[in-house]
KOLMI-946277 format. One record per residue (C-alpha): y, z, x. Coordinates in pm, whole numbers, plus 32768, in hexadecimal, padded with zeros to 4 digits. Layout:
YZX...
//
This chain:
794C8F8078A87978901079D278A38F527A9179508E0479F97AC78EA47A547A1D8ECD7BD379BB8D4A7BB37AFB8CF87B4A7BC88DB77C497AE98D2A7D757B2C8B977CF57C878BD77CD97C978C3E7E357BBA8B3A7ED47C7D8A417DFE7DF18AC27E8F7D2F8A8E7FDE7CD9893C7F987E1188D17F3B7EB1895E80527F0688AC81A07E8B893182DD7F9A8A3683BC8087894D84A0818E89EA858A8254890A860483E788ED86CD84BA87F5868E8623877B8729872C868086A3876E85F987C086D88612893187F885C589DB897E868A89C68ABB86C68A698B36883B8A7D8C0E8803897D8B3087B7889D8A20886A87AF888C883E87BC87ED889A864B86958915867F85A28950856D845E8A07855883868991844E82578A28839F8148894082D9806189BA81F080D38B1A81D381128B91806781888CD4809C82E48D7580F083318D798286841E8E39838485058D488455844B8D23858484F18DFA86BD854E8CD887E084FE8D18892186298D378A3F86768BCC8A5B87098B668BCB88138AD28B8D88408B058A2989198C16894D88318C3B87F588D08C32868F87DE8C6F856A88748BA6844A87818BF7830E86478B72827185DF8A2A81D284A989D680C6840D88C68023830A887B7F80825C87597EEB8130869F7E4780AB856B7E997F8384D47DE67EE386257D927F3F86837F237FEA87CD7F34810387ED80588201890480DD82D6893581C983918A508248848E8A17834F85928AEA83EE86A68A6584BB875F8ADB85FD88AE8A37867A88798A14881F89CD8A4688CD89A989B08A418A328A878B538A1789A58C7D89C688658CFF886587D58D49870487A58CF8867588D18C18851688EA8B5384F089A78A1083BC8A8B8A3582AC8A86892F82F18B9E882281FD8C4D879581B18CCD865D80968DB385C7802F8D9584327EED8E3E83A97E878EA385207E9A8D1B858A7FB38CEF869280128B5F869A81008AD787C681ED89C087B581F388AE88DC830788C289DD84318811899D84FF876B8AD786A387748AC4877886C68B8588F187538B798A1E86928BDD8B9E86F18C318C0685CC8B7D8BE185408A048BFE84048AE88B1184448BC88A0884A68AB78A54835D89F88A3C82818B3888B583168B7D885882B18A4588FC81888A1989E2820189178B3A819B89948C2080E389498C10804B87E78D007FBA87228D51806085FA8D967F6D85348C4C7E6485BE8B547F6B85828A5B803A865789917F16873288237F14874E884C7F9688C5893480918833883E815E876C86E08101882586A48257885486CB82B486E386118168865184D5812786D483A4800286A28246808C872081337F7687167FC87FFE87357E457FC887237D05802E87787C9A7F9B88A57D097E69899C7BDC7DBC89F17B547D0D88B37A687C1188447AB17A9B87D07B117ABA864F7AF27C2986727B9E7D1D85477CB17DDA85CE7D677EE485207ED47EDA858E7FF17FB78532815C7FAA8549822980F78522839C80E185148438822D8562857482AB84FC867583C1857087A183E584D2882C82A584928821822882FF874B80D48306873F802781CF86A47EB1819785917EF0828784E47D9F82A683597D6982D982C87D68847182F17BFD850582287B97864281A47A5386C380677A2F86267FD578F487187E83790687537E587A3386417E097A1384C57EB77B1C84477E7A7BDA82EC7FA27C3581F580307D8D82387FA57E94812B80F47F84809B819B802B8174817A818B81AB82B3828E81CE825483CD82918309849C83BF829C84E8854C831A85A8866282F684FD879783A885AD88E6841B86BC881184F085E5871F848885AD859F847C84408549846E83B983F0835F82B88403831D816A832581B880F6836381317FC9834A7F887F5F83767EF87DE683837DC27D3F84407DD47C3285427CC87B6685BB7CE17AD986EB7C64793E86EE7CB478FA886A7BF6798689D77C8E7A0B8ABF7DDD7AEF8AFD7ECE7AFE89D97FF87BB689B480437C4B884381B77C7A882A82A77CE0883E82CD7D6686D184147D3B8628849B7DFA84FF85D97D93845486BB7E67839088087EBB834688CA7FF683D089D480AF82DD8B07810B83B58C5C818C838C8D8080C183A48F0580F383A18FD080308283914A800482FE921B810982859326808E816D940681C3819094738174832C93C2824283FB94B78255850395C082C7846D952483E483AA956E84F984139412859283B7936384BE8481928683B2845E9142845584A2916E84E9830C9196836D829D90AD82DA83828F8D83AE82D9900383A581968FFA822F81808E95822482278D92813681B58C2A80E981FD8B967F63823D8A3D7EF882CF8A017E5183FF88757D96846F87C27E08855886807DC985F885B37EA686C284747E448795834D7ED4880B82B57EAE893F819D7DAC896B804D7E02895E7F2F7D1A8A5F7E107C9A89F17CC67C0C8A867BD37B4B89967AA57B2C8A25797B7A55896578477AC188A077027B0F899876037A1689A074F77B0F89F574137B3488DC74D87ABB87CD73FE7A8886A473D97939860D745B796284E275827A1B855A76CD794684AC77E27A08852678197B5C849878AF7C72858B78CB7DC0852578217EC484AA77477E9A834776637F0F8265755A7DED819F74CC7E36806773D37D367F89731D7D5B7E5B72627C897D81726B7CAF7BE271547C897B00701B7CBB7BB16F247C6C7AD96F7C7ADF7A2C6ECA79A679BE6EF878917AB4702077C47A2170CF79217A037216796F7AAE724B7A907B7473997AE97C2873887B3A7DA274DC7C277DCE75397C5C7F6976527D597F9D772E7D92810C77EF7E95815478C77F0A828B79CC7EF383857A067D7F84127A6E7C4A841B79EE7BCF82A67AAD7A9D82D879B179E183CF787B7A9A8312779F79D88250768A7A8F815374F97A1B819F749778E2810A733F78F38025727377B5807170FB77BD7FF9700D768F7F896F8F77687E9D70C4778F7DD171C776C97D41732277367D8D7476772F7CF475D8774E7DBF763B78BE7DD47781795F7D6A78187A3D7E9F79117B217E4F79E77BD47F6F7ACF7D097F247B597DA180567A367E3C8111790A7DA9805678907C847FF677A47C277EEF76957AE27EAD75CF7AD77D3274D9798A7D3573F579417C3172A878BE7CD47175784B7BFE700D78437C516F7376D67C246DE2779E7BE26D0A78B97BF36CBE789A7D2D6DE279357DE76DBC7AB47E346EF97AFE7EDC70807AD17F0B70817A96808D71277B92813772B57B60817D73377B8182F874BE7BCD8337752D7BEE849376717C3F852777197CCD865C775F7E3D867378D27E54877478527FCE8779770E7F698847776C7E3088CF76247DAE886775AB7CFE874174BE7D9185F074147CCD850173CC7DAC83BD72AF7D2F82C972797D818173711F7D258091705C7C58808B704D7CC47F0B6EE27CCC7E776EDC7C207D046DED7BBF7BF96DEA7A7F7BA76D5979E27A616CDC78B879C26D767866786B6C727886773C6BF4776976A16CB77798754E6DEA77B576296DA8765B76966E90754A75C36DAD746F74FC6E08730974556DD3735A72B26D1E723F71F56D2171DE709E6BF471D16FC16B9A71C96E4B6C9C70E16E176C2170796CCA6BC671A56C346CA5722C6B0A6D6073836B2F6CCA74076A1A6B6C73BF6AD26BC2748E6C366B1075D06C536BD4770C6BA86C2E77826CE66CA776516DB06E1076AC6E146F1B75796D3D702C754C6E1370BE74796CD170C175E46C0A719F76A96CF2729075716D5172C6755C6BE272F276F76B9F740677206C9F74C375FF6C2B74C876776ACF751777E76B75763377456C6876AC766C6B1876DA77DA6A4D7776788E6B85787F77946BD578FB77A86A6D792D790D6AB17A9C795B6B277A437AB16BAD796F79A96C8B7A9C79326D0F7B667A446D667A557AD16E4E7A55797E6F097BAB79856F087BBD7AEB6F937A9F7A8570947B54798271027C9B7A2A711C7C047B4671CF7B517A2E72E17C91796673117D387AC973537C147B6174257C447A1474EF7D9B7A3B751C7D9D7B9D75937C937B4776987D5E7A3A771C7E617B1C77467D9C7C0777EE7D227B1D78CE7E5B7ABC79587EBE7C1F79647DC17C347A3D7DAD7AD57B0F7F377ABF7B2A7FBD7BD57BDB810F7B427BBB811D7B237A4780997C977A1E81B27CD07B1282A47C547A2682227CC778F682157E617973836A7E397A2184487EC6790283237FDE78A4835980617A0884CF803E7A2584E580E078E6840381EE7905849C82477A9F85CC827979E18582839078F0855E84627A4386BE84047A938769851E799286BC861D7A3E876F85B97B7488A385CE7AB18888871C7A38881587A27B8B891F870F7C3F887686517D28893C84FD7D46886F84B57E98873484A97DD987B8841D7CB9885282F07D4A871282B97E48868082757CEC875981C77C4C874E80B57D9485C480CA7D9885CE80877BF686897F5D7C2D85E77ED97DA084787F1E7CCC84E37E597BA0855B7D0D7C4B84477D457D1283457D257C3084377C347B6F842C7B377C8782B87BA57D1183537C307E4983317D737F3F845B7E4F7ECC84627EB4805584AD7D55809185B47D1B7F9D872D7D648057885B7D767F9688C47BE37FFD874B7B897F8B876E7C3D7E5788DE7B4D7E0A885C7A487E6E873A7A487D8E88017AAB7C5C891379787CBD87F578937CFA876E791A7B6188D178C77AE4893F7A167A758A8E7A5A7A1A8B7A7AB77B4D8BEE7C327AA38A9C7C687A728A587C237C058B697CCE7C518AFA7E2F7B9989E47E087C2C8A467DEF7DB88B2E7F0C7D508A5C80037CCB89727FDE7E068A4A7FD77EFC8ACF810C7E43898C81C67E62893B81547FAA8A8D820480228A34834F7F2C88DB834F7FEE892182EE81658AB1834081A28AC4848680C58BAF83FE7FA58BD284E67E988BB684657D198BE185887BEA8B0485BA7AB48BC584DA79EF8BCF83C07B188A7583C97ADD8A4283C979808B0A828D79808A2881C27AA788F2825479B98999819478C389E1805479778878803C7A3387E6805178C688C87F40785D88A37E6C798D87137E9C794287497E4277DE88157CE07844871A7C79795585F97CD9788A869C7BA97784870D7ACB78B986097AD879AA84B17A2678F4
//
């Protein structure tokens, strides 16, 4: 017992290990530029620690007068993935003007110090002057914040491997979109000119968060391949993402702001509302140089195929009669371009062959052929050659698999199909031998047996159950099949099973007071469900997209106009701080359901 209490104790804490991140230490700042007038908010954030910590004592900070604010945790699960954070956060008061660095800070936990990176500040005497450096200034309130604006706070990073590349080469590119402080909503896939490049679809995006300089970006990522089908110098971008920006803008004020005597600053900010404005942000371009494939000692049979792979044959039975099929199976796996590659091609005089069915799911590809052998005489399945070029060597490989020994066979003699003669014509049945087989004899016992049964009705309700139970059989497979073939119709068809089941989490919300997350959800329920609706990318879907596809479905105009209302509604809840109460809630809950309900019987 003991010993299995021991066991248990030591898996439990390899297991919280496991599950844990590794220690990061890392500063952050809200903004890298400020006027004296103004406030820097600078947080120091633990990963991966799941234990209680002491705020973290700041160094002296030229420049700088220190205010400890208080603690922040969170915690969260992703896919099995376990993830903390503890952060604690310092308001920075500037003293004086100029150009100041936050040191790294260190901290020590379980005898393992960690150190932050150093963190440059630049302090102005002006709000003005601040804005002007970073191209903040001057917007007007009621356009919007302009791309040139807020280029410091939204920003398009376009990246990949390596420069110098091969003709038709895989390249792995990815576009980050980073994001400080600003509430983007309708974010829009990457756009680039794609001449001279084949370019793959994007796989889903991925949401994450980077510092870079000091300053915590939310990040949207997004991964493709291109392939590039022209020599010489290329340019890939710029890279353009499109999206909307939620801002704040004045309504006039109905109660004469002039002549109040309060003011109008108490108006002006009572009768605030929020609108979106586009905006498109580019990354810088990236040069390329495509240079073509080496001629030196390519192989022969080389058709293309750049990369990095792995070939695989084999050859099933091994032991036949000649006549006999047997299924040669080749199998390639890596990193390349499978576009261009081509699997081996089995040509042999001393086998007939049969076209083979290729099969290619992302980063394999698959060939089955049925070959025969036409005699006894063959001893072998030649071996199979497949060469490619490896981009890591710069050189070309040819890998060979077999040849694959096998045992051929004549067929027997009473294998062989013989012509049947008739004889004895003449001779009465009652004259054949006792134990001559009378073909007459059975023929006429199973009619008389098939004569009884089919006046059986018992005989008939097992057909008719047989049947019943093929025609259903076939019915569910076809359904099946399309489930699986038609990604669009499975779309559809699990659309309301999703929405439905995404809301049951939405009460919880509600009695936790969270209207922030309960209204993200309540957007992403409805974004999901006309996405999968329509066979669309929810991320692509903006709120004009969204109208115009329920105007172009003919749905009823108060139906439309719920729905624009409840997400602009959570859109201002989750980006411009609106407040909604429990009962506020309750009744949206109640709406989205309905909404769900009607498009469910609208939209076919």
């Amino acid at each position: 017992m003991k010993r299995f209490i021991l066991c248990f104790l030591i898996f439990m804490s390899t297991s919280s290990l496991l599950w844990a991140d590794a220690i990061t230490f890392e500063a952050t700042v809200n903004s890298p530029r400020v006027s004296l007038d103004e406030v820097i908010q600078l947080t120091l954030t633990f990963t991966g620690v799941n234990r209680d910590l002491d705020p973290v004592s700041l160094p002296v900070l030229d420049g700088f007068s220190a205010k400890y604010l208080g603690p922040s945790t969170s915690v969260s699960i992703i896919n099995g993935d376990y993830h903390s954070e503890k952060s604690f956060i310092y308001n920075l008061f500037p003293n004086k003007v100029g150009k100041f660095q936050i040191p790294p800070i260190s901290a020590t936990i379980d005898g393992h110090t960690y150190t932050t990176t150093p963190i440059d500040i630049e302090v102005f005497s002006s709000s003005a002057q601040a804005a002007q450096v970073s191209g903040s200034d001057a917007t007007d309130q009621n356009q919007g914040p302009s791309a040139e604006s807020i280029k410091d706070n939204i920003l398009v990073v376009a990246s990949i491997d390596k420069t110098d590349v091969y003709l038709n080469e895989r390249i792995p590119l990815t576009i980050k979109l980073l994001v400080n402080g600003v509430p983007v909503r309708d974010i829009q896939y990457p756009q680039f000119d794609k001449t001279n490049l084949v370019v793959d679809d994007f796989e889903k995006p991925q949401q994450n968060a980077q510092v870079v300089n000091g300053v915590r970006y939310d990040t949207v990522e997004f991964k493709t391949d291109i392939y590039p089908n022209h020599l010489g110098d290329l340019t890939l971008g710029p890279v353009q993402i499109q999206g909307n920006v939620l801002y704040k803008t004045a309504q006039s004020n109905p109660f004469n702001q002039e002549s109040s005597p309060l003011g109008g600053d108490i108006f002006n900010s009572f009768f605030d509302s929020y609108a979106t404005r586009p905006v498109t942000i580019n990354s810088q371009p990236i040069q390329l140089h495509v240079s073509a494939l080496p001629d030196d000692n390519r192989p022969n049979d080389f058709s293309g195929a750049i990369g990095q792979f792995d070939f695989q044959a084999s050859v099933s039975p091994l032991q036949l009669k000649a006549g006999d099929p047997l299924t040669l199976k080749m199998d390639i796996k890596g990193s390349g371009n499978f576009k261009d590659l081509k699997m081996p091609v089995f040509q042999d005089p001393g086998f007939k062959t049969y076209s083979p069915q290729i099969k290619n799911v992302g980063d394999e590809k698959t060939a089955e052929e049925v070959i025969i052998p036409t005699s006894a005489g063959v001893k072998e399945v030649p071996a199979l050659h497949f060469s490619y070029f490896d981009t890591s060597i710069k050189d070309y490989k040819t890998i060979t698999q077999g040849p694959f020994a096998i045992q051929v066979t004549a067929p027997s003699a009473d294998q062989e199909f013989k012509a049947v003669g008739f004889s004895n014509v003449g001779v009465e049945p009652s004259a054949m031998p006792a134990n001559q087989f009378s073909f007459g004899k059975l023929f006429d016992n199973s009619f008389q047996f098939l004569k009884k049964l089919c006046r059986s009705i018992w005989f008939w309700v097992s057909v008719g159950l047989i049947l019943a139970a093929g025609i259903l059989f076939f019915l569910w497979r076809r359904f099946q099949d399309r489930l699986e073939n038609d990604p669009a119709f499975a779309r559809r068809l699990k659309a309301v099973k999703e929405a439905r089941q995404a809301l049951s989490l939405a009460k919880e919300h509600i009695s936790a007071g969270r209207s922030k997350d309960f209204y993200a959800l309540l957007s992403k329920v409805l974004r999901d469900y006309l996405a999968n609706k329509w066979h669309q990318s929810s991320a692509a879907l903006s709120v004009a997209e969204i109208l115009k596809h329920l105007k172009t479905a003919k749905l009823d105009e108060a139906h439309i106009a719920q729905i624009k209302t409840l997400l602009e509604q959570a859109d201002l809840v989750c980006f411009a701080g609106a407040a909604r109460d429990a009962s506020q809630m309750q009744s949206d809950l109640a709406l989205t359901e309905s909404l769900i309900n009607h498009l469910q019987q609208h939209l076919k």
